[in-house]
C-alpha positions as CSV (number, residue, x, y, z in Angstrom):
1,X,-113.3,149.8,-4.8
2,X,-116.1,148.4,-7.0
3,X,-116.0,149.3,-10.8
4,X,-118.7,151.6,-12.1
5,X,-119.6,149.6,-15.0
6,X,-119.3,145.7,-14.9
7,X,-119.3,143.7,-18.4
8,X,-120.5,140.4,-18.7
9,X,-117.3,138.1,-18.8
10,X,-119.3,135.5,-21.5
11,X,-120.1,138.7,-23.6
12,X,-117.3,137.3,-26.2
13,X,-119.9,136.2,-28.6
14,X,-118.4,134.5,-31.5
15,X,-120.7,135.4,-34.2
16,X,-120.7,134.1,-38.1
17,X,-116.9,134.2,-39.4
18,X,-115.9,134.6,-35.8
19,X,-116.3,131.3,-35.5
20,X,-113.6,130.2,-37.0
21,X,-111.1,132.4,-35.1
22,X,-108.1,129.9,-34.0
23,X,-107.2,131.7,-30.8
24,X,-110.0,133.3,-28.4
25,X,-107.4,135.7,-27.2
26,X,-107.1,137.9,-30.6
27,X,-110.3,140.0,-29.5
28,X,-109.4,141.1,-26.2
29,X,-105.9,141.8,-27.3
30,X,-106.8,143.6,-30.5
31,X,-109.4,145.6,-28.0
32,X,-106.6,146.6,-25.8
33,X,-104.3,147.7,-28.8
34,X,-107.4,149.6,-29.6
35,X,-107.8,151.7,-26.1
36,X,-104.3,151.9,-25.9
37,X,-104.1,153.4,-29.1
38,X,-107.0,156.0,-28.5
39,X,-105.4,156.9,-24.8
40,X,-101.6,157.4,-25.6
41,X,-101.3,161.0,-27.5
42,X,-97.7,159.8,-28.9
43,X,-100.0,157.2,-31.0
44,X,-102.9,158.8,-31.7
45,X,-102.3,162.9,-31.8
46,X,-102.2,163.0,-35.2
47,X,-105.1,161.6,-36.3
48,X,-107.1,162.9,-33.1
49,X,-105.9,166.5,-34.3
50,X,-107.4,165.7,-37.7
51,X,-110.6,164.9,-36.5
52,X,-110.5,167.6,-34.0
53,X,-109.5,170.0,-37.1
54,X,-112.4,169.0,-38.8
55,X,-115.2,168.8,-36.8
56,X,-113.8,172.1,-35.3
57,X,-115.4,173.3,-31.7
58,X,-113.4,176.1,-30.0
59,X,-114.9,175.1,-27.1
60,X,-112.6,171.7,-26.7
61,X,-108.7,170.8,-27.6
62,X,-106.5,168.1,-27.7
63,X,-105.2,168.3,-24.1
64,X,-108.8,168.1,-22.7
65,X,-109.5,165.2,-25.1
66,X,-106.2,163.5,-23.4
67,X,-107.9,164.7,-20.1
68,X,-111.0,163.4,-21.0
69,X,-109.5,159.5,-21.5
70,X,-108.0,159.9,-18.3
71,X,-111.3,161.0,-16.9
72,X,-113.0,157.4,-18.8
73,X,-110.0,155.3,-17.9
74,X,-111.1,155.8,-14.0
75,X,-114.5,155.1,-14.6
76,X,-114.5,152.5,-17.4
77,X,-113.0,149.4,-15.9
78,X,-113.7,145.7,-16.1
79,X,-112.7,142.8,-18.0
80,X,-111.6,143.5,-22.2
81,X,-114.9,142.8,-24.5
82,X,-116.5,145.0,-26.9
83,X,-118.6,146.1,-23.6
84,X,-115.1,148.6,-23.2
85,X,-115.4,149.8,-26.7
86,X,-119.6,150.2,-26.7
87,X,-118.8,152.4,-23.6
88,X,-116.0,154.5,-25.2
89,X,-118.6,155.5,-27.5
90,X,-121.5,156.7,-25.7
91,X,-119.8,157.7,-22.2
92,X,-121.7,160.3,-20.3
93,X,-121.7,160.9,-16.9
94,X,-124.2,163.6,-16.0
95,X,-122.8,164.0,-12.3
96,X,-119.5,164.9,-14.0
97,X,-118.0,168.6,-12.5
98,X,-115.0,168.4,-15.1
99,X,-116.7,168.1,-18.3
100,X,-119.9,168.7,-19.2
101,X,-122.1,166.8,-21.5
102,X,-121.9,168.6,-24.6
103,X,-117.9,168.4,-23.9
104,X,-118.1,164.6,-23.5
105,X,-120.4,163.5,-26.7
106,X,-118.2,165.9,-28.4
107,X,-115.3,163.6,-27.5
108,X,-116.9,160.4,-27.5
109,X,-117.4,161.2,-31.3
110,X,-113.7,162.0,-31.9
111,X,-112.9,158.4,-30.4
112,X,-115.4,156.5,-32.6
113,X,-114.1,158.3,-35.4
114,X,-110.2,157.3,-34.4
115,X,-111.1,154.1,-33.6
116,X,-113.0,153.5,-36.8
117,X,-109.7,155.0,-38.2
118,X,-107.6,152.4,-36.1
119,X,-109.4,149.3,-37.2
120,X,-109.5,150.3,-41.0
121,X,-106.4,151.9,-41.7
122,X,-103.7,151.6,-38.8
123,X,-104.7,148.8,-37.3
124,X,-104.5,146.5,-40.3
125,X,-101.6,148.4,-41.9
126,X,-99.7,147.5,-38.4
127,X,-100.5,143.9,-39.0
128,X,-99.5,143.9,-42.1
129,X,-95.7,145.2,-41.7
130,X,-95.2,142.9,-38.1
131,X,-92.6,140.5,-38.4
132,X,-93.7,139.1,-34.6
133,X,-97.0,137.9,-35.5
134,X,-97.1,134.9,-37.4
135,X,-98.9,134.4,-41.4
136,X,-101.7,132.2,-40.1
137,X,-102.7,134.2,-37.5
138,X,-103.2,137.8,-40.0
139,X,-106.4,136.4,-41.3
140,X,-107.8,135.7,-37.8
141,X,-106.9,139.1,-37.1
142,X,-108.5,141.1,-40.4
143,X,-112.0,139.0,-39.7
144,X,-112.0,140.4,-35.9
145,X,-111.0,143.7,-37.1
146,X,-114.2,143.4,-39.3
147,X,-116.1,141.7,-37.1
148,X,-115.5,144.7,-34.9
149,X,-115.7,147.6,-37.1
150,X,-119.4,146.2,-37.9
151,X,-120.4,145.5,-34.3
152,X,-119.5,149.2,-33.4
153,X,-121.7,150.4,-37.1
154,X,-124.6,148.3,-35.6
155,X,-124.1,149.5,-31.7
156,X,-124.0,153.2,-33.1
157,X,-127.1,152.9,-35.3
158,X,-129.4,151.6,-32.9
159,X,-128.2,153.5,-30.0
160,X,-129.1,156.5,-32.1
161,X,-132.7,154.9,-33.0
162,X,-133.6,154.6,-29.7
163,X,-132.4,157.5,-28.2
């Protein structure tokens, strides 16, 4: 079965301070962490209830905000770039019978929120308190976790000028 989105595989563009990352790996991995993080409600239902709290719709919940990265998970798939998290963020499937689009911009907001969360607060707090990964390595990590955090600002911003 073919994907419904591809990603270009060379899309891991190094730019600025990313070029001086040590190990080419740290992106995708920190970009799995990342979806993991947003999919799994054991890590994430506290914040995602926060968010949900305060940009209150009685119209969605947490369950269909699980649902809905259930519903993304089967038709998001591809190799791990920022493509994955540009995606997350402005999903919308018009076709869709189990959400409708209201429903999933709604949601899409509540994941760049938590991810915007994850990558300033958890993310780097995590990091912080690891015994596994090793000193050299943590600065690597805080610039892509930048590095990231800015590419999703600028994706976000001019999505929204040209729409």
């Amino acid at each position: 079965m073919e994907p419904k989105h591809k990603f270009d595989k060379n899309d891991l563009s190094y730019q600025g301070e990313l070029k001086t990352v040590r190990n080419r790996n740290i992106l995708p991995n920190i970009i799995n962490l990342i979806v993991s993080y947003i999919r799994r409600i054991n890590k994430s239902k506290k914040i995602v209830k926060k968010i949900l709290h305060k940009y209150k719709d009685n119209r969605y919940n947490l369950k269909r905000f699980y649902a809905y990265q259930i519903y993304l998970k089967s038709a998001i798939s591809g190799y791990t770039s920022k493509n994955i998290l540009h995606l997350i963020i402005t999903f919308c499937d018009p076709s869709s019978t189990i959400f409708s689009i209201d429903e999933q911009l709604y949601y899409n907001m509540v994941c760049r929120v938590a991810i915007g969360y994850y990558l300033k607060i958890e993310g780097p707090l995590k990091l912080l308190t690891s015994k596994k990964e090793h000193k050299t390595h943590k600065v690597d990590h805080f610039k892509i976790y930048r590095y990231l955090l800015n590419d999703l600002r600028h994706y976000f911003h001019s999505q929204k000028a040209n729409s």
